[in-house]
C-alpha positions as CSV (number, residue, x, y, z in Angstrom):
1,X,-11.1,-0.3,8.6
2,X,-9.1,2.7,7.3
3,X,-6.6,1.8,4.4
4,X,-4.0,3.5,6.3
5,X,-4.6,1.1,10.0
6,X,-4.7,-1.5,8.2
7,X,-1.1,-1.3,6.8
8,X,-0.3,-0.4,10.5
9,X,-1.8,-2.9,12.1
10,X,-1.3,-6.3,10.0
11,X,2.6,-4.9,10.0
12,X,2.7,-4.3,6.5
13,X,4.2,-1.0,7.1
14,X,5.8,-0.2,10.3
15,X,4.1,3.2,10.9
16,X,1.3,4.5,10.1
17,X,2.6,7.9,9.3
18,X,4.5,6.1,6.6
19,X,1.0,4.3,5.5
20,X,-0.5,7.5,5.5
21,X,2.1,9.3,3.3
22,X,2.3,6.8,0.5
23,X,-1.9,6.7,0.4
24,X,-1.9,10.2,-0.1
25,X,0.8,10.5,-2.7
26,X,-1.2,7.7,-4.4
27,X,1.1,5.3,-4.6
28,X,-1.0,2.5,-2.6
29,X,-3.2,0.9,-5.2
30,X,-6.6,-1.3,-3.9
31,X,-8.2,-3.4,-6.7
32,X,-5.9,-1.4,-9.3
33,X,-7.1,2.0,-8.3
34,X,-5.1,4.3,-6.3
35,X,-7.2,5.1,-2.7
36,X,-6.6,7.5,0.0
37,X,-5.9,6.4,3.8
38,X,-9.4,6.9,4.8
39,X,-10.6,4.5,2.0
40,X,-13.3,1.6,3.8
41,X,-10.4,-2.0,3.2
42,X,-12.8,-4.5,3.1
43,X,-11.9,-8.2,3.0
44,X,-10.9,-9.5,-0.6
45,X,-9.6,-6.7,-1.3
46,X,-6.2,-6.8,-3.1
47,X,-3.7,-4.1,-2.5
48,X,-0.3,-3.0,-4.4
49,X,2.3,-1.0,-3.0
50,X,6.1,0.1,-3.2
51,X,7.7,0.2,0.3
52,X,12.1,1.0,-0.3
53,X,12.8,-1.3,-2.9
54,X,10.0,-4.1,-3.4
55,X,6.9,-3.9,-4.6
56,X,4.1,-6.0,-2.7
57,X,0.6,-7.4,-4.2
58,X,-1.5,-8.7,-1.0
59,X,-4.8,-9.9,-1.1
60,X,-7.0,-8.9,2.7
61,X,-7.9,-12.4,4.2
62,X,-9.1,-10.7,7.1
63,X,-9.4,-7.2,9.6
64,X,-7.5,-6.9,13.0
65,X,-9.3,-5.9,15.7
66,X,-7.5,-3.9,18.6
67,X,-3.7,-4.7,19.2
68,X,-2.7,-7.5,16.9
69,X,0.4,-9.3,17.5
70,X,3.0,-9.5,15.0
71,X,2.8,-13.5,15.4
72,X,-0.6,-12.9,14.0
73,X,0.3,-11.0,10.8
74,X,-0.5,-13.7,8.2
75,X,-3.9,-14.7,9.3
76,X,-4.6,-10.9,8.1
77,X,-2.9,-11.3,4.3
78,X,-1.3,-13.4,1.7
79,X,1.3,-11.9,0.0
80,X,0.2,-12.2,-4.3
81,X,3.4,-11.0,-5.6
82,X,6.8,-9.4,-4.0
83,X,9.6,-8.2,-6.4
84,X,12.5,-6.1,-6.1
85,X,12.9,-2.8,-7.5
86,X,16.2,-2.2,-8.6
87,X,18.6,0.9,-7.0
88,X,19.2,2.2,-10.3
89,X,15.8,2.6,-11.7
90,X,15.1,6.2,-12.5
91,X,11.5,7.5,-11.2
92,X,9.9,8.1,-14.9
93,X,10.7,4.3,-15.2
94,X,8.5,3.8,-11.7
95,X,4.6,2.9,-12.1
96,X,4.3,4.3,-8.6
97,X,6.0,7.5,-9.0
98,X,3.7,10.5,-8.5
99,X,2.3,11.7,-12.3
100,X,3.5,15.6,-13.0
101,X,0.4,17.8,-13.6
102,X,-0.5,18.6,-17.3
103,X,0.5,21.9,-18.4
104,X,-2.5,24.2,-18.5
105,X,-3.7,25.8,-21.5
106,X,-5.0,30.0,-20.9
């Protein structure tokens, strides 16, 4: 299942335009590795991300299939680790702050 459906569907992110937009500024982390949203979740997979002002650590348990209900979320994940990111930190202080390009040498 796609990175970014899964976020969707076991209501780890509300919408998947949201999932889709932190995969591809890198900022979602599976097994330590940033991933786009097309990356193949698989389960045992663990996955680290930033959503407003926690960071989550979730490990896969399992995939949805179809339309699954909220009331069903947990049997999908088990949260590893969830802290709070403080208002004031600045983004070079962020891990999951998009890197600046090097400058290029001519």
């Amino acid at each position: 299942m796609r990175l970014d459906a899964f976020l969707k569907k076991s209501h780890l992110i509300k919408r998947r335009e949201l999932a889709n937009g932190l995969c591809e500024e890198g900022m979602v982390r599976v097994n330590g590795h940033p991933r786009k949203a097309a990356f193949d979740v698989k389960q045992g997979d663990e996955l680290e991300f930033p959503l407003f002002s926690r960071h989550m650590k979730v490990r896969v348990l399992g995939l949805p299939e179809g339309n699954a209900p909220k009331s069903a979320q947990w049997s999908w994940f088990e949260v590893l680790e969830e802290k709070r990111i403080p208002f004031d930190m600045g983004l070079a202080e962020d891990p999951f702050a998009p890197q600046g390009k090097p400058p290029r040498s001519h």
